[in-house]
C-alpha positions as CSV (number, residue, x, y, z in Angstrom):
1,X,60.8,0.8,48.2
2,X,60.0,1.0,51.7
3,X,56.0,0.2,51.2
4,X,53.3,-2.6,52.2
5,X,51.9,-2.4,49.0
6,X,53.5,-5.4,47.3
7,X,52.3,-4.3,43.0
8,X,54.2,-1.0,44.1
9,X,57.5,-2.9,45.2
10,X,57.5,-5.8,42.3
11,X,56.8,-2.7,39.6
12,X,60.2,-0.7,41.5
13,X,62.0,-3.7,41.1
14,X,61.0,-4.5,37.6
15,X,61.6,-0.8,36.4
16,X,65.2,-1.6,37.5
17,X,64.9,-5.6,35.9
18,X,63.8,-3.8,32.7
19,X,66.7,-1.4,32.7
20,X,69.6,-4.2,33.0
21,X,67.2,-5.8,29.8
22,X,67.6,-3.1,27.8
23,X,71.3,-3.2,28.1
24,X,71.0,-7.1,27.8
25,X,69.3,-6.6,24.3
26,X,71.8,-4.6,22.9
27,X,73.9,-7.7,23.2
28,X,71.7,-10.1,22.6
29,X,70.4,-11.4,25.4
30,X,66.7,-11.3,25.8
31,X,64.3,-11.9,28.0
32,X,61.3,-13.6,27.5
33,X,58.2,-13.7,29.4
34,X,56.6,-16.2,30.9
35,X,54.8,-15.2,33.0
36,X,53.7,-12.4,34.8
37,X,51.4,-11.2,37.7
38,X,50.2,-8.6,39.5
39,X,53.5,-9.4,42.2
40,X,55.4,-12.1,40.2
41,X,56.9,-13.1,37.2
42,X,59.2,-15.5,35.4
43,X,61.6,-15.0,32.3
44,X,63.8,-17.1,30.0
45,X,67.1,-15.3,29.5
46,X,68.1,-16.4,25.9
47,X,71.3,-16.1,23.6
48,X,69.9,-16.2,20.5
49,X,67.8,-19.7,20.8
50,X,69.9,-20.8,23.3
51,X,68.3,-21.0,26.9
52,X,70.9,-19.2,29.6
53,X,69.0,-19.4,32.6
54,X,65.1,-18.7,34.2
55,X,64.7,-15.6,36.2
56,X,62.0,-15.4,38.6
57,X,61.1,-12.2,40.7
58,X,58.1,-12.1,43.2
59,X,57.3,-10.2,46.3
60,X,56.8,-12.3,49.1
61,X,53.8,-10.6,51.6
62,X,53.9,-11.3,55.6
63,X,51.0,-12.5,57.4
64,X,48.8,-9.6,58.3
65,X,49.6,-9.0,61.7
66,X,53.4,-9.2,61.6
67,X,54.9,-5.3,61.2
68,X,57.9,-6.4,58.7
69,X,58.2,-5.7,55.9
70,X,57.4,-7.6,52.7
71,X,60.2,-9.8,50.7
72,X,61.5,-9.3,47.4
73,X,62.6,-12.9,46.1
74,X,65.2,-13.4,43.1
75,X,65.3,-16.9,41.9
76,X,68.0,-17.7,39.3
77,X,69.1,-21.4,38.5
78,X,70.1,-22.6,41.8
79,X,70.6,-19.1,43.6
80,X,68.0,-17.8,45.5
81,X,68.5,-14.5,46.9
82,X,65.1,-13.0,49.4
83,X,66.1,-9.2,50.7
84,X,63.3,-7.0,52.9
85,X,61.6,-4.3,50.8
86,X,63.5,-1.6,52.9
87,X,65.0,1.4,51.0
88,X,68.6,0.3,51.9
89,X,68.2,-2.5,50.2
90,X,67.8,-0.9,46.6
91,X,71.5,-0.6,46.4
92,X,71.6,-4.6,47.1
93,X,69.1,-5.2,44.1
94,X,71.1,-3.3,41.7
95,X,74.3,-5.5,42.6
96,X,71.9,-8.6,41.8
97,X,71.2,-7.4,38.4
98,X,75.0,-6.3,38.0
99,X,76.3,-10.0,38.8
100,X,73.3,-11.6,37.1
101,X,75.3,-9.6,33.7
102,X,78.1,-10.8,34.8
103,X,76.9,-14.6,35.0
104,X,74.6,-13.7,31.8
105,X,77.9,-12.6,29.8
106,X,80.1,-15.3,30.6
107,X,77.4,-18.2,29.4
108,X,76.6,-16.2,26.7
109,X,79.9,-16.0,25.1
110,X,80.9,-19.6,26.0
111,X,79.2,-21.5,22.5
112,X,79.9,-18.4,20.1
113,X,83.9,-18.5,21.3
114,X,83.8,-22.3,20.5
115,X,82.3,-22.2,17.3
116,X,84.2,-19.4,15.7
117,X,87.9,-20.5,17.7
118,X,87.2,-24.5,17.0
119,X,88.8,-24.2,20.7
120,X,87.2,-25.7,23.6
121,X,86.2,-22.6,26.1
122,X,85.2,-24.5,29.4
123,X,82.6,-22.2,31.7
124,X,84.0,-22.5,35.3
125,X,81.3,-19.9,37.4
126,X,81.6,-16.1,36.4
127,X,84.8,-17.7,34.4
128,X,85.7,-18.7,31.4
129,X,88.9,-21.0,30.8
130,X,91.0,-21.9,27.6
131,X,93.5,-24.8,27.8
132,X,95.6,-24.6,24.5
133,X,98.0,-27.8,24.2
134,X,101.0,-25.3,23.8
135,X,103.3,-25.0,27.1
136,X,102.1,-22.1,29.2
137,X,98.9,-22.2,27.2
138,X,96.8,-21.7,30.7
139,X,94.4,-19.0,30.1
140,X,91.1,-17.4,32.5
141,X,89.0,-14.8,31.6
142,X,87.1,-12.8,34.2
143,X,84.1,-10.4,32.9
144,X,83.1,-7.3,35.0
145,X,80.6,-4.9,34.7
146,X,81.3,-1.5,35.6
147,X,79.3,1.7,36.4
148,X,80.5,3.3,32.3
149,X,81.3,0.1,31.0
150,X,82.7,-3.1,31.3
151,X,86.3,-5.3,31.3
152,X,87.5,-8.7,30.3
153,X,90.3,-9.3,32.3
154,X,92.6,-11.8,30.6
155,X,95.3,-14.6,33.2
156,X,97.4,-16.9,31.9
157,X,99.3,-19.3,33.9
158,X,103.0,-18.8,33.6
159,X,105.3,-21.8,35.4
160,X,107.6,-19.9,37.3
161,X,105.0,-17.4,38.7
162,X,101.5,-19.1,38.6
163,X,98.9,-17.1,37.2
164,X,99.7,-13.3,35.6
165,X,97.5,-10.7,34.2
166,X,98.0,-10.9,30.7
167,X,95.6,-7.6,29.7
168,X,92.2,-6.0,30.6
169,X,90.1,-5.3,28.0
170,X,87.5,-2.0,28.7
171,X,84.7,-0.9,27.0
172,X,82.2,1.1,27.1
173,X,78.4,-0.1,27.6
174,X,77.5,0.2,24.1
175,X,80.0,-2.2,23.2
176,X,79.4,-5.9,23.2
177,X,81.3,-7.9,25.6
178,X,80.7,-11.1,23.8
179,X,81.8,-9.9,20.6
180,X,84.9,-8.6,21.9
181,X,85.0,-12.4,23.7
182,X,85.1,-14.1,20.2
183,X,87.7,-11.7,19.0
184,X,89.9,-12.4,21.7
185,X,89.5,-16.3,21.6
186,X,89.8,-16.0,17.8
187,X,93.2,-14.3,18.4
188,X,94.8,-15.6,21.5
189,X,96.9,-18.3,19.6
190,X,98.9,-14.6,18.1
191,X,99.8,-13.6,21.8
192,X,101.7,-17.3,21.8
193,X,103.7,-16.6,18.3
């Protein structure tokens, strides 16, 4: 990625945008273009009809006589993240797209949990929380995206101890993290019998 040619740094980054897509799709998340450039573009990341969040990527050029590098900018919702186009950053850009799952997951699963539960599923950052009016009825998930798959990690809030892992869920990537979501939500009140 180390290059001054700024269509040969936005198509190295969009090679790896399309990659975390294709993984997105087979969970149904899409994204939709917008727009796109020669060095820019801009997507709507979609559940189904429902809007997640915008994604833009551009490459940001320097003036012509300073020696830096250019910028690669990631816009998403409120985060805005602008890294050089070194080589050593590559490893930074994959960890973008590996929280942007993360955030993508977690919004994602928030309605569908609701709906099939008839529980309200409150979205607290890359968290999800449950408040069931049972005692102890405290719960927070926490999705993660691994390198082979993924894990839902399950805490619920015990009195005497504060909060305990309950269970972690792992998948493998061809598995769909929001699917597993709704079954867990759906069967939570079980853990409490």
């Amino acid at each position: 990625m180390e290059r001054h040619n700024l269509a040969e740094i936005y198509a190295e980054v969009k090679l790896l945008f399309n990659e975390f897509a294709r993984l997105w799709q087979d969970w149904g998340i899409t994204a939709e273009t917008i727009y796109e450039g020669e060095h820019e573009g801009l997507w709507l990341l979609k559940y189904g009809e429902n809007v997640l969040r915008p994604l833009c990527i551009s490459i940001i050029p320097n003036p012509p006589d300073d020696r830096k590098l250019p910028r690669v900018a990631l816009k998403s919702n409120e985060k805005i993240n602008i890294l050089e186009a070194h080589k050593e950053n590559r490893r930074y850009l994959h960890s973008y797209f590996e929280r942007l799952t993360e955030y993508l997951v977690v919004e994602a699963a928030q309605a569908p949990a609701i709906e099939k539960s008839k529980l309200y599923v409150q979205k607290r950052g890359k968290h999800l929380r449950l408040n069931l009016t049972t005692e102890d009825g405290l719960f927070w998930f926490s999705f993660h995206l691994r390198r082979k798959g993924w894990t839902w990690t399950i805490w619920r809030w015990i009195n005497s101890y504060g909060w305990v892992v309950m269970d972690r869920v792992y998948r493998p990537l061809n598995e769909n993290p929001i699917e597993a979501f709704v079954a867990i939500i759906d069967h939570i009140g079980l853990v409490l019998l």
